[in-house]
N, CA and C atoms of all chains as a GROMACS GRO file, in nm:
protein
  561
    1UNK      N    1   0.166   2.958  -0.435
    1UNK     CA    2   0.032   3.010  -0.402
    1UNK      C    3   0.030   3.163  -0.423
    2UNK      N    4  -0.058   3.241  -0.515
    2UNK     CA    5  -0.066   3.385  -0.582
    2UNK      C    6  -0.140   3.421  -0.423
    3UNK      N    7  -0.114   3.557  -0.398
    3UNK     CA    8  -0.155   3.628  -0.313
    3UNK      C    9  -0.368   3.633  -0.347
    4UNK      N   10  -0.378   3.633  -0.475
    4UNK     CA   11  -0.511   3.626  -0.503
    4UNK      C   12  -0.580   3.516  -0.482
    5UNK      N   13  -0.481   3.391  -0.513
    5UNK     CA   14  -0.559   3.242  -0.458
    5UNK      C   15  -0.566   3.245  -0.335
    6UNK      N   16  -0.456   3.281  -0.225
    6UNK     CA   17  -0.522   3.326  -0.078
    6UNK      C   18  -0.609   3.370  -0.033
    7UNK      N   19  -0.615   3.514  -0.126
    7UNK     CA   20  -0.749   3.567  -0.055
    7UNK      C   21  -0.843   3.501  -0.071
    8UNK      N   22  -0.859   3.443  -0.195
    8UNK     CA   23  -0.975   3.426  -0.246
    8UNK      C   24  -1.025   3.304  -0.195
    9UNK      N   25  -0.962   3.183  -0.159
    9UNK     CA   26  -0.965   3.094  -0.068
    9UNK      C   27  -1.009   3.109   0.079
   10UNK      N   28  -0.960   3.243   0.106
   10UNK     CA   29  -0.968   3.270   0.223
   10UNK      C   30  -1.108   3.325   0.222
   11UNK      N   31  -1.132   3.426   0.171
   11UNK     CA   32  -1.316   3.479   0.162
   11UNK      C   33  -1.398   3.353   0.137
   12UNK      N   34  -1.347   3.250   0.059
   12UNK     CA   35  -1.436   3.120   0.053
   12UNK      C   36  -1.488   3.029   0.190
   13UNK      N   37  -1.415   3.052   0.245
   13UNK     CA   38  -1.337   2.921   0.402
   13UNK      C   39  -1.326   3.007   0.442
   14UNK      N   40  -1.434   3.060   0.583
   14UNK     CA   41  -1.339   3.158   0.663
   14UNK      C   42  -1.267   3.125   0.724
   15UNK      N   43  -1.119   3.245   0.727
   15UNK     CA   44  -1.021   3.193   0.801
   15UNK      C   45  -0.917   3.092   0.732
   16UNK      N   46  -0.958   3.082   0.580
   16UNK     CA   47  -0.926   2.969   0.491
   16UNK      C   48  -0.754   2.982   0.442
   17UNK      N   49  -0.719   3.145   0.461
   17UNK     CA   50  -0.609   3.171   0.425
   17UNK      C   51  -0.533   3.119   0.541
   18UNK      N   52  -0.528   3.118   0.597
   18UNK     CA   53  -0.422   3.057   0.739
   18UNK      C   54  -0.435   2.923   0.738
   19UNK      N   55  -0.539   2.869   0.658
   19UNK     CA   56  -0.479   2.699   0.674
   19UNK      C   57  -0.424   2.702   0.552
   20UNK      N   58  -0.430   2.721   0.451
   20UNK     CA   59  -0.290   2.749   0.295
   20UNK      C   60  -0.189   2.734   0.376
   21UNK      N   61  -0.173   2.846   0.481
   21UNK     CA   62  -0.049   2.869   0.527
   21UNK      C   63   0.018   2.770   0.648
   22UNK      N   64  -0.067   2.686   0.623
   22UNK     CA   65  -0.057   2.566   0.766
   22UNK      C   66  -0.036   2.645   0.918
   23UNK      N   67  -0.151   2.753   0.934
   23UNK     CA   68  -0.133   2.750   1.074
   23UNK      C   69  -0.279   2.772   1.094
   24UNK      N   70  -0.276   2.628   1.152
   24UNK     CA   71  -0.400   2.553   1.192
   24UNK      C   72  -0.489   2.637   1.336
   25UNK      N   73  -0.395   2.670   1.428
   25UNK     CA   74  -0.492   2.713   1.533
   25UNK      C   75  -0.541   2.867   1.492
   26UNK      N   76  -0.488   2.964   1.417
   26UNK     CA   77  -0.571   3.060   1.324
   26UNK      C   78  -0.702   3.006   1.278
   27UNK      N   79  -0.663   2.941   1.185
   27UNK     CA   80  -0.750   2.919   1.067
   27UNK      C   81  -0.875   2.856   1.202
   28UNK      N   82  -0.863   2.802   1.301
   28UNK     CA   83  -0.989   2.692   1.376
   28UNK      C   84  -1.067   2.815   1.437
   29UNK      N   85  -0.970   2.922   1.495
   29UNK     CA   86  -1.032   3.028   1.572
   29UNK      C   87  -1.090   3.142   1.481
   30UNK      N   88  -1.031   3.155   1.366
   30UNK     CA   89  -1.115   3.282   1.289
   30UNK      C   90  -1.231   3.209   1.207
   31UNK      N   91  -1.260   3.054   1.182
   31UNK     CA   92  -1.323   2.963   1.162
   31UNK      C   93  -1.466   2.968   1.251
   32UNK      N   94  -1.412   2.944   1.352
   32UNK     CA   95  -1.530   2.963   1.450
   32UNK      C   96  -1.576   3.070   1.468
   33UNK      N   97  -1.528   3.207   1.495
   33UNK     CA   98  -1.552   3.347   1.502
   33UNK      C   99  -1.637   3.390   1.419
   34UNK      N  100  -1.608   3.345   1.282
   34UNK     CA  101  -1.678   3.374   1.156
   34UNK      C  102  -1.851   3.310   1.191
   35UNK      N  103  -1.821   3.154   1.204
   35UNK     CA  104  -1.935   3.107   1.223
   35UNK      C  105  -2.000   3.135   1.320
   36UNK      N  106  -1.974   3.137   1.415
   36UNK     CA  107  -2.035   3.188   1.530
   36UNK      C  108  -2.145   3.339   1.531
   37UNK      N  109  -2.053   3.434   1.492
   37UNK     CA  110  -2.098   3.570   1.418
   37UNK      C  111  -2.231   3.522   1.350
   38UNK      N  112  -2.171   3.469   1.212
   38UNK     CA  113  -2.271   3.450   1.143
   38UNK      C  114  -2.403   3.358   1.169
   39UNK      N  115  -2.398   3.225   1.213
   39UNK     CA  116  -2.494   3.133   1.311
   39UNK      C  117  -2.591   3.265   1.393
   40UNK      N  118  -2.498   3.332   1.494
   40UNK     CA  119  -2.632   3.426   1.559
   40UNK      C  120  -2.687   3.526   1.496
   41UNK      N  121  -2.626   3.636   1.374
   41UNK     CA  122  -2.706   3.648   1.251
   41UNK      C  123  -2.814   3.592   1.237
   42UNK      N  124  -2.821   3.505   1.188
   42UNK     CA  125  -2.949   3.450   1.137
   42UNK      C  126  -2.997   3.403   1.233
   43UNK      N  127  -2.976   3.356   1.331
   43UNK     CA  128  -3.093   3.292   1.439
   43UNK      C  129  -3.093   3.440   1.470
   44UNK      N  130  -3.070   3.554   1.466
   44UNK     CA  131  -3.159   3.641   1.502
   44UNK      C  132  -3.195   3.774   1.400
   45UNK      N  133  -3.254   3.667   1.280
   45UNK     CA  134  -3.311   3.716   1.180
   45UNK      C  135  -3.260   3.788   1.086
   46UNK      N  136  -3.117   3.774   1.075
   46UNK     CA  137  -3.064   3.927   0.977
   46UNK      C  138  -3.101   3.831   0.891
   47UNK      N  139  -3.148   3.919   0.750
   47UNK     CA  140  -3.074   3.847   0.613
   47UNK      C  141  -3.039   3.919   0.618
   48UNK      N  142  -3.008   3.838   0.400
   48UNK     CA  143  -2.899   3.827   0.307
   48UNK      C  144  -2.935   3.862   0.175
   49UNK      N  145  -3.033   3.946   0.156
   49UNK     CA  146  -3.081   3.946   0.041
   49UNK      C  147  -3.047   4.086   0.028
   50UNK      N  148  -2.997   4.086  -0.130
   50UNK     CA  149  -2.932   4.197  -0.203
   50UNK      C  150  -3.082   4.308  -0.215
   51UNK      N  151  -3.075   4.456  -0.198
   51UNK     CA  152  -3.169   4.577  -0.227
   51UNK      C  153  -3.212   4.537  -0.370
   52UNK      N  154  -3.316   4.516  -0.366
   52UNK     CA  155  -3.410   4.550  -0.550
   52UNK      C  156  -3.426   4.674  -0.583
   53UNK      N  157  -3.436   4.740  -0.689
   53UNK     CA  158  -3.425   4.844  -0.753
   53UNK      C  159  -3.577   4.932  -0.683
   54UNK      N  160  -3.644   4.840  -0.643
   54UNK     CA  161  -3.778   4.853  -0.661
   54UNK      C  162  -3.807   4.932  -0.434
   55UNK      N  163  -3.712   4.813  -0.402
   55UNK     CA  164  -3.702   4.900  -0.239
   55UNK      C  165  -3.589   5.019  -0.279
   56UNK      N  166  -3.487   5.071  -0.310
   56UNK     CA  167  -3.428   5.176  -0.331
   56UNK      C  168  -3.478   5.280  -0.384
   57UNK      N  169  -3.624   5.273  -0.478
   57UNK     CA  170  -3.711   5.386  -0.482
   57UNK      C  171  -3.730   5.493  -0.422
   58UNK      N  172  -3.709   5.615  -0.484
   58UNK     CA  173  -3.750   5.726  -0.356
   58UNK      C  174  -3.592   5.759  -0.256
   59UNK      N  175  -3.509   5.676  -0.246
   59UNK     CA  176  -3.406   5.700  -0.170
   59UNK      C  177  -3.291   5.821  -0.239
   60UNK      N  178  -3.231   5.871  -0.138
   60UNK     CA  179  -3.137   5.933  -0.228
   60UNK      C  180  -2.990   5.857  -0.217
   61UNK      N  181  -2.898   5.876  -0.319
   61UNK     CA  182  -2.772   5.778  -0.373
   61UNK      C  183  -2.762   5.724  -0.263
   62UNK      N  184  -2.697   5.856  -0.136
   62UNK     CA  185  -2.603   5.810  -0.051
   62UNK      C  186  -2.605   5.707   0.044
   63UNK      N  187  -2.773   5.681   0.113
   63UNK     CA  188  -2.858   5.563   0.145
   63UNK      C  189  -2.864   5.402   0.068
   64UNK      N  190  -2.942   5.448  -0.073
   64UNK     CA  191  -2.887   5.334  -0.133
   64UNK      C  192  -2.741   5.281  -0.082
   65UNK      N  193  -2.693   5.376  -0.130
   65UNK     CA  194  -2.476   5.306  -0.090
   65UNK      C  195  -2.462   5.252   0.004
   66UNK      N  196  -2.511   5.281   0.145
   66UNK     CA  197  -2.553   5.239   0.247
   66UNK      C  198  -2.610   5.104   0.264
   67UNK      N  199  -2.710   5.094   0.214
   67UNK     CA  200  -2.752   4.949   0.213
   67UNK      C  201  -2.682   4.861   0.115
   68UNK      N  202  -2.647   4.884  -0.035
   68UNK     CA  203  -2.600   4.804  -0.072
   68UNK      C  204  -2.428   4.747  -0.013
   69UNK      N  205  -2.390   4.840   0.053
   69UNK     CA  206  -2.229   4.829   0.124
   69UNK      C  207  -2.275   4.740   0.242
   70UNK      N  208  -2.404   4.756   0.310
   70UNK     CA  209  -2.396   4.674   0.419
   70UNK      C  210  -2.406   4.502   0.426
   71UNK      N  211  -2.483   4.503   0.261
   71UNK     CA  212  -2.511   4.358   0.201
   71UNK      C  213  -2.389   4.331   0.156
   72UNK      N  214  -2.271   4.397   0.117
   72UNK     CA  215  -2.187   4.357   0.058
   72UNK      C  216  -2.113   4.316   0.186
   73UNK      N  217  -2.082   4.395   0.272
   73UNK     CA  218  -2.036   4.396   0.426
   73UNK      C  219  -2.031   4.162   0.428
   74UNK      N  220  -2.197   4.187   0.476
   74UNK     CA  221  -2.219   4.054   0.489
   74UNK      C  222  -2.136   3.935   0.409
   75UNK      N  223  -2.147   3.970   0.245
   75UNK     CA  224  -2.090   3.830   0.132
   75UNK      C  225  -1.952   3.823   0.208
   76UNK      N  226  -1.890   3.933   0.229
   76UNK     CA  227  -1.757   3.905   0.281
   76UNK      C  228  -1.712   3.761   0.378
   77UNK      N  229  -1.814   3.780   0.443
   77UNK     CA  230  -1.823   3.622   0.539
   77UNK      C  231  -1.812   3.473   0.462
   78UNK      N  232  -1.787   3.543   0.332
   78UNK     CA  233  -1.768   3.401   0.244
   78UNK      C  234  -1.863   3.280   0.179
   79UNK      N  235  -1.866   3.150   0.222
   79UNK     CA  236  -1.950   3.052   0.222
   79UNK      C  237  -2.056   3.006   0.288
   80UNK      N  238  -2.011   3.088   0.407
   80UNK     CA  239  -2.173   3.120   0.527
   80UNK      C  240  -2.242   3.188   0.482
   81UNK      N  241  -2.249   3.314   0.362
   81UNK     CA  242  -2.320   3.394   0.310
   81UNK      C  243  -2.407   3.305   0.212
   82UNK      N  244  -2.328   3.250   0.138
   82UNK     CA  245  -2.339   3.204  -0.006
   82UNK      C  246  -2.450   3.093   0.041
   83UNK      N  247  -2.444   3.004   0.171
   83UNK     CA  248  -2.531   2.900   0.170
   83UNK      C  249  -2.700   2.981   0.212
   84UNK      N  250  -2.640   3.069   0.317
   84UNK     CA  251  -2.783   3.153   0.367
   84UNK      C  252  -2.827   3.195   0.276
   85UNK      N  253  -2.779   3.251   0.143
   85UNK     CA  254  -2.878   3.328   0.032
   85UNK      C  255  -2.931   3.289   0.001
   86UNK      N  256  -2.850   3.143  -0.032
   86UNK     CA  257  -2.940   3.034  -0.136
   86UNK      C  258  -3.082   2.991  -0.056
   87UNK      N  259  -3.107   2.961   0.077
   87UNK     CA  260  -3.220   2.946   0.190
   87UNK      C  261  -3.300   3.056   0.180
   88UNK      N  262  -3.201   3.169   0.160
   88UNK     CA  263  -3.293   3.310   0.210
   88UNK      C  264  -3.457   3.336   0.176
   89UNK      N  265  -3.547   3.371   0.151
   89UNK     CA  266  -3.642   3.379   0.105
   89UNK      C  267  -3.679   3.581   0.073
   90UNK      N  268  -3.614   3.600   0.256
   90UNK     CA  269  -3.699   3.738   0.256
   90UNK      C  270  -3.619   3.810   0.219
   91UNK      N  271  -3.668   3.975   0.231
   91UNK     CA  272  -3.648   4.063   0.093
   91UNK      C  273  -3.539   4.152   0.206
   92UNK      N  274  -3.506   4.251   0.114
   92UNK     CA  275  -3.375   4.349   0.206
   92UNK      C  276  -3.447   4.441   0.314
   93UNK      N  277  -3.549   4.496   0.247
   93UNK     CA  278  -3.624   4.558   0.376
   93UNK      C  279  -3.695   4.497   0.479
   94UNK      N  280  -3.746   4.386   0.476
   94UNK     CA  281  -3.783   4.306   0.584
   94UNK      C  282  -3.691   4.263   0.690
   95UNK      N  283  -3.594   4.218   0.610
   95UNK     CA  284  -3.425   4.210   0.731
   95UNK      C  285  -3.401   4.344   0.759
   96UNK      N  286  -3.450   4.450   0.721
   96UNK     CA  287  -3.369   4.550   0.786
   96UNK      C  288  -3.430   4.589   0.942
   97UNK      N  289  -3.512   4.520   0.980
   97UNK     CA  290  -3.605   4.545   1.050
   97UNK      C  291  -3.508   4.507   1.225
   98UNK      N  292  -3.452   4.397   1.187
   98UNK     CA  293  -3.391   4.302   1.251
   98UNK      C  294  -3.235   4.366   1.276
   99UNK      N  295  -3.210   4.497   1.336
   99UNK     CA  296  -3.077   4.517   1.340
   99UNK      C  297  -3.003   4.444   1.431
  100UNK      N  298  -3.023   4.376   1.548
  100UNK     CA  299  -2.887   4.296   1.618
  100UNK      C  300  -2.812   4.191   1.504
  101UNK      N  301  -2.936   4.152   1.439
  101UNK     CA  302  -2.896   3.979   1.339
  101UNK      C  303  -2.822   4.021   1.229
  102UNK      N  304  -2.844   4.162   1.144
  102UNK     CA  305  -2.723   4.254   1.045
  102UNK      C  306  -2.644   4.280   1.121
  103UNK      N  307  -2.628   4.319   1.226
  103UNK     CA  308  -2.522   4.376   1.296
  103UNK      C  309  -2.399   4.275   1.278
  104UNK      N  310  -2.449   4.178   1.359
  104UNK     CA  311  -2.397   4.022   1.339
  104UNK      C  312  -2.313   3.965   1.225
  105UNK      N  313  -2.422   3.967   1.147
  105UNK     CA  314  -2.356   3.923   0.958
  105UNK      C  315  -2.231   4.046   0.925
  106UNK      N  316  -2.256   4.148   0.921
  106UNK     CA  317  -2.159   4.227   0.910
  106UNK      C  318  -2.067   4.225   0.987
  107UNK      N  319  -2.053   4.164   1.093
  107UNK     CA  320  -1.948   4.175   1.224
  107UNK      C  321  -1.844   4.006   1.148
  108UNK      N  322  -1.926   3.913   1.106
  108UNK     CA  323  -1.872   3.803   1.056
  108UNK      C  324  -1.797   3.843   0.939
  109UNK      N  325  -1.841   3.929   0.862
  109UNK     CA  326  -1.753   3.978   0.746
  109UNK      C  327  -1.661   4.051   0.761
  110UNK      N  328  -1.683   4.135   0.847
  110UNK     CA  329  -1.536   4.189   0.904
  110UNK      C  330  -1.443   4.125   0.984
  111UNK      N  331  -1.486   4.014   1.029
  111UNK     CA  332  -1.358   3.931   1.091
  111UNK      C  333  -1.307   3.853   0.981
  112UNK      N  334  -1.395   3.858   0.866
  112UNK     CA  335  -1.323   3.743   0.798
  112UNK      C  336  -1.223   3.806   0.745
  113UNK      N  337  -1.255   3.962   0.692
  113UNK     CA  338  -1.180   4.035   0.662
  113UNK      C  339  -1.027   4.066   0.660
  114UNK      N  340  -1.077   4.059   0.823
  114UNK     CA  341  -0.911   4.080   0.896
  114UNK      C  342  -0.849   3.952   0.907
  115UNK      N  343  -0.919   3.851   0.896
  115UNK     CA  344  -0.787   3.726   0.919
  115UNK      C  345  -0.793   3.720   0.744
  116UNK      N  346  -0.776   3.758   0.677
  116UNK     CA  347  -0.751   3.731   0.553
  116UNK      C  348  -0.644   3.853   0.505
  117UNK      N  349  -0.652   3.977   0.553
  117UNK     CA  350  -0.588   4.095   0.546
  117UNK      C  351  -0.438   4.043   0.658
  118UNK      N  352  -0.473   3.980   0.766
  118UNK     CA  353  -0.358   3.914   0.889
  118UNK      C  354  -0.269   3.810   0.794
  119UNK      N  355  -0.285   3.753   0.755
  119UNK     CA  356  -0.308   3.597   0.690
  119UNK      C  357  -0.190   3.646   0.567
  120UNK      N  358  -0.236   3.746   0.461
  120UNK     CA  359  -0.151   3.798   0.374
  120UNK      C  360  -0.087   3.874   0.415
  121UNK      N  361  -0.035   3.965   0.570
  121UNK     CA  362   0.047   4.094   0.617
  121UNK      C  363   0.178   3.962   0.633
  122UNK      N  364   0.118   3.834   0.750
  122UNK     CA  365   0.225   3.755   0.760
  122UNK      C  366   0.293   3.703   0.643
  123UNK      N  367   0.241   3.657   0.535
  123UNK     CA  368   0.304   3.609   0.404
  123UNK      C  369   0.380   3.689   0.357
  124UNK      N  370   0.352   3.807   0.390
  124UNK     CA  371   0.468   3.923   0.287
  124UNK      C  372   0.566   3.928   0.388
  125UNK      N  373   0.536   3.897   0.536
  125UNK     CA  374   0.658   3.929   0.622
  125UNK      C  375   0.744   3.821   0.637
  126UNK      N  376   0.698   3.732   0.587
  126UNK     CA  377   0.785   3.572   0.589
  126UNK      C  378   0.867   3.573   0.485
  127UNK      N  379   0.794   3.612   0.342
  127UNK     CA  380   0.892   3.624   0.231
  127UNK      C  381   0.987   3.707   0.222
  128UNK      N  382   0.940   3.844   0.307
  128UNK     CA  383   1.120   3.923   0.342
  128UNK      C  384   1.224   3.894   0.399
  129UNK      N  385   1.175   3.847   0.519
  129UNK     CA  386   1.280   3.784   0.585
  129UNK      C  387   1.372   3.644   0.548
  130UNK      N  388   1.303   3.585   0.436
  130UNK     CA  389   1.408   3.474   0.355
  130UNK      C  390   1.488   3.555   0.292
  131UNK      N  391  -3.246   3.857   2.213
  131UNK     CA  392  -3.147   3.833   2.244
  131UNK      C  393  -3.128   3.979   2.351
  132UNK      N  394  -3.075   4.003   2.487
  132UNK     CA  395  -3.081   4.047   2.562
  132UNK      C  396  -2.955   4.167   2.542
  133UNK      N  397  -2.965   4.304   2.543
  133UNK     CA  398  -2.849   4.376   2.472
  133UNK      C  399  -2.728   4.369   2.566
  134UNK      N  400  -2.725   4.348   2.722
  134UNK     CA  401  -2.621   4.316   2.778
  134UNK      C  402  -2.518   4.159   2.730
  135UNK      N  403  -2.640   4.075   2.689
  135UNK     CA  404  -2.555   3.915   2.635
  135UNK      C  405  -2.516   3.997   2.486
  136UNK      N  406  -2.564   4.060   2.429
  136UNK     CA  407  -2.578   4.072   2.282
  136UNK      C  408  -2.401   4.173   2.291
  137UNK      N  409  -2.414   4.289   2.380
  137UNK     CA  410  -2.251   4.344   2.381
  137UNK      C  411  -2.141   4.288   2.436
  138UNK      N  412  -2.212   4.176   2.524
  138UNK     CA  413  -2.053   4.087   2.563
  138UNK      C  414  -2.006   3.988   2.454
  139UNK      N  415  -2.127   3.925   2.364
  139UNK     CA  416  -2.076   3.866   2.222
  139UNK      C  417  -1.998   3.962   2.146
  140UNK      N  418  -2.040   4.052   2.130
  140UNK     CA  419  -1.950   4.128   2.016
  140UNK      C  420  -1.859   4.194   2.101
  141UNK      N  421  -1.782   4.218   2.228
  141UNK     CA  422  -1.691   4.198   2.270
  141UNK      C  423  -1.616   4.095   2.269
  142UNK      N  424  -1.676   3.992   2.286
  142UNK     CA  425  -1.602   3.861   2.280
  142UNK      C  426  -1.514   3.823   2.135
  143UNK      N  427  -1.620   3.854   2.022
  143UNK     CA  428  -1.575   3.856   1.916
  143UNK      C  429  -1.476   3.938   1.884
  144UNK      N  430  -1.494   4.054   1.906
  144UNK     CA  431  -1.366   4.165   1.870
  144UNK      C  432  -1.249   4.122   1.927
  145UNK      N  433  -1.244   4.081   2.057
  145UNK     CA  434  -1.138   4.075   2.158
  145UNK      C  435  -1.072   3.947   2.109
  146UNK      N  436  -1.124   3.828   2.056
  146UNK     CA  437  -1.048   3.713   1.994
  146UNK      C  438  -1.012   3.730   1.892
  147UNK      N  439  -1.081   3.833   1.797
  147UNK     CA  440  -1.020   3.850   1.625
  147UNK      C  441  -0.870   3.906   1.683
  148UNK      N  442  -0.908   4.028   1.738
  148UNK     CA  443  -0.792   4.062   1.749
  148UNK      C  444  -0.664   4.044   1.748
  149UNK      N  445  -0.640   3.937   1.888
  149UNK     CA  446  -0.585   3.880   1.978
  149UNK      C  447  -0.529   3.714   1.887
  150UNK      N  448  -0.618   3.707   1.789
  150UNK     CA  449  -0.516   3.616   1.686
  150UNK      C  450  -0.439   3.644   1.555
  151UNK      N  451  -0.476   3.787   1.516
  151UNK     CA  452  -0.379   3.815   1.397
  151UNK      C  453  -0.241   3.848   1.452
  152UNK      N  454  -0.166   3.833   1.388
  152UNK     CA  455  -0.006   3.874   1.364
  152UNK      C  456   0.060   3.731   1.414
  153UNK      N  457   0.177   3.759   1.445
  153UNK     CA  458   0.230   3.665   1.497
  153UNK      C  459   0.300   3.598   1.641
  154UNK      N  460   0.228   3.580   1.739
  154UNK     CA  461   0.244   3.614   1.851
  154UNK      C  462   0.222   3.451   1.902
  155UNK      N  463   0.291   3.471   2.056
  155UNK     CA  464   0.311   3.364   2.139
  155UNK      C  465   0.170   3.369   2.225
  156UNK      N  466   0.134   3.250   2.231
  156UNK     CA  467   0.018   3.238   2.320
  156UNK      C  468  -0.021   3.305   2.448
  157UNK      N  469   0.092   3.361   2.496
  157UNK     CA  470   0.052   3.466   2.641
  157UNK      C  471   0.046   3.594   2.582
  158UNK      N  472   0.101   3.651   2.475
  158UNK     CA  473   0.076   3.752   2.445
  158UNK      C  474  -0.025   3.817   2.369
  159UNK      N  475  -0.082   3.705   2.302
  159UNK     CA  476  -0.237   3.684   2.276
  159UNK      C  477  -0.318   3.689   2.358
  160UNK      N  478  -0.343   3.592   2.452
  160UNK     CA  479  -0.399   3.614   2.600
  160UNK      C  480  -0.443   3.841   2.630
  161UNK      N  481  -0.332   3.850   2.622
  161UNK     CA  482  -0.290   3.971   2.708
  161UNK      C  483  -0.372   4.062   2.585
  162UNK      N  484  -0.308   4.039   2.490
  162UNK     CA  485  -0.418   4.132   2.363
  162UNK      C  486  -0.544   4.081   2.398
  163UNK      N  487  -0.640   3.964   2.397
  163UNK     CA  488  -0.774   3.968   2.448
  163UNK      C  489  -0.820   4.001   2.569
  164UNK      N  490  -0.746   4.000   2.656
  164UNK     CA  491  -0.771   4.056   2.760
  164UNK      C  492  -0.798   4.219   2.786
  165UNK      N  493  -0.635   4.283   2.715
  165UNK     CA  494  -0.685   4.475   2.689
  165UNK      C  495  -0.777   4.504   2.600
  166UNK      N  496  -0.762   4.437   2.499
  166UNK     CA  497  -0.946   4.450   2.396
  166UNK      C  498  -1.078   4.414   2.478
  167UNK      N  499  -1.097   4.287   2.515
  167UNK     CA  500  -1.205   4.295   2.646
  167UNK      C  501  -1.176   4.438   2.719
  168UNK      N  502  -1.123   4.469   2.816
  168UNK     CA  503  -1.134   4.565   2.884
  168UNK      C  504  -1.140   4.642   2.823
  169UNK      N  505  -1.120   4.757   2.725
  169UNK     CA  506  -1.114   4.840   2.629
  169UNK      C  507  -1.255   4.862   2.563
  170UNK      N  508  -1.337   4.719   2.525
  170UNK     CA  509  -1.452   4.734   2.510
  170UNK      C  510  -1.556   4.786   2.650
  171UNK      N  511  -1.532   4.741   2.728
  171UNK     CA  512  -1.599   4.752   2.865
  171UNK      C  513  -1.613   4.884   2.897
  172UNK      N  514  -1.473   4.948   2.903
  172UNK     CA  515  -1.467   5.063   2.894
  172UNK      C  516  -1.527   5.141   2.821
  173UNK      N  517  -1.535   5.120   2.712
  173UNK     CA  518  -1.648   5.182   2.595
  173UNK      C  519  -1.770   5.192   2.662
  174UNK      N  520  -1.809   5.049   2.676
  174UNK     CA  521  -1.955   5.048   2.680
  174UNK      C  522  -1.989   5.148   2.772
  175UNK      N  523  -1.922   5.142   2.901
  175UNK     CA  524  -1.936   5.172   3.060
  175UNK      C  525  -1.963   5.369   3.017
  176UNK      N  526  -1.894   5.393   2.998
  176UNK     CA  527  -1.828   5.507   2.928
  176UNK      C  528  -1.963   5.594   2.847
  177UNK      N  529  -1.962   5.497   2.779
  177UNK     CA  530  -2.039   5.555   2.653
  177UNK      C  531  -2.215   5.572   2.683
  178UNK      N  532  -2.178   5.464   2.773
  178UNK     CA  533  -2.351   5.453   2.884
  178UNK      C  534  -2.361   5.566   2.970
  179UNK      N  535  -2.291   5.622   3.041
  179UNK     CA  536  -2.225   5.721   3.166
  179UNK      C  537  -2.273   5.846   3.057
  180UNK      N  538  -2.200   5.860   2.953
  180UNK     CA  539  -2.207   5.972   2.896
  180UNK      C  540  -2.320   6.017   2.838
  181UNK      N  541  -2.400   5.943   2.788
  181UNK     CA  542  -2.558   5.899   2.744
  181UNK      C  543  -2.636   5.975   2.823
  182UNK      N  544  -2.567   5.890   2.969
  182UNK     CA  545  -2.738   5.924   3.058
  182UNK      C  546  -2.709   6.040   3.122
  183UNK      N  547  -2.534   6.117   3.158
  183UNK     CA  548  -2.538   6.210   3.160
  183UNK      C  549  -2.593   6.328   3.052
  184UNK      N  550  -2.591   6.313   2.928
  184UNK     CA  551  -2.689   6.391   2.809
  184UNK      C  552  -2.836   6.399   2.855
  185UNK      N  553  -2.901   6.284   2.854
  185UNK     CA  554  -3.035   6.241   2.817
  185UNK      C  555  -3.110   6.314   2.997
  186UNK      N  556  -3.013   6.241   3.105
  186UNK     CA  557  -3.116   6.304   3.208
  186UNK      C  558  -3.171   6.411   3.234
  187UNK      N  559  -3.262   6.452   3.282
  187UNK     CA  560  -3.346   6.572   3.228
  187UNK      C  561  -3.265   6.653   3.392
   0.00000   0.00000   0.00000
């Protein structure tokens, strides 16, 4: 298993890298964490919809960067992202309206983060020690 | 969603991410969610205190 099929498994499935690695009560708890995060996200309105060229008007760079990092923030959450987009309807500035429910989505992407960043620290520490 | 339920979720959350990376025995996990809970609390408590000491006129 390439360190890249982990991650990348792992950003798919949150928490996905720790079941590769058969340790199941990880993978159930950063599983749920993720979902959980993300579930109250959207029940409290964040989207998921990427900035149009057309709302970044008028902004200067460093803002744009801002919003587009915070949407990116969110994809991190993996397959919970990927299904909400596809549902999504509304636009980036209308969710922005809604900060607890972004707060949320971004809080899911950063956990997925770290059990995927956890997930590969243990793999490199297992293979030294053989 | 009520901001006191809304900061004990994202305590809750922080304090379990935490408290499951690396490689650790189940009480010592425990004990990591437990000082992350408190640690957040502290924040909040803290960070509220310091606020309203600023803001009161």
């Amino acid at each position: 298993m390439t360190t890249l099929r982990l991650a990348a498994f792992g950003w798919l499935v949150p928490g996905g890298a720790f079941l590769l690695m058969r340790r199941y009560l990880q993978f159930a708890v950063f599983a749920a964490l993720v979902s959980i995060a993300f579930v109250s996200g959207i029940l409290l309105q964040g989207g998921t919809a990427w900035p149009q060229s057309a709302e970044l008007a008028g902004l200067d760079g460093f803002t744009a960067l801002v919003f587009k990092a915070s949407v990116f923030a969110k994809m991190l959450a993996g397959a919970p992202y990927l299904v909400a987009h596809t549902f999504d309807s509304s636009t980036f500035l209308a969710s922005r309206l809604h900060e607890q429910g972004a707060t949320l989505l971004i809080m899911a992407g950063a956990i997925n983060v770290l059990a995927i960043s956890s997930a590969l620290d243990l793999r490199k520490r297992t293979e030294a020690t053989r | 969603m009520s901001h006191p339920f809304y900061t004990l979720l994202m305590a809750l959350l922080v304090s379990t991410a935490m408290a499951m990376i690396d490689n650790r025995g189940a009480r010592e996990r425990l004990y990591v969610a437990v000082r992350m809970f408190a640690w957040c609390a502290i924040a909040v408590v803290g960070g509220g205190w310091l606020m309203d000491r600023i803001l009161r006129p």
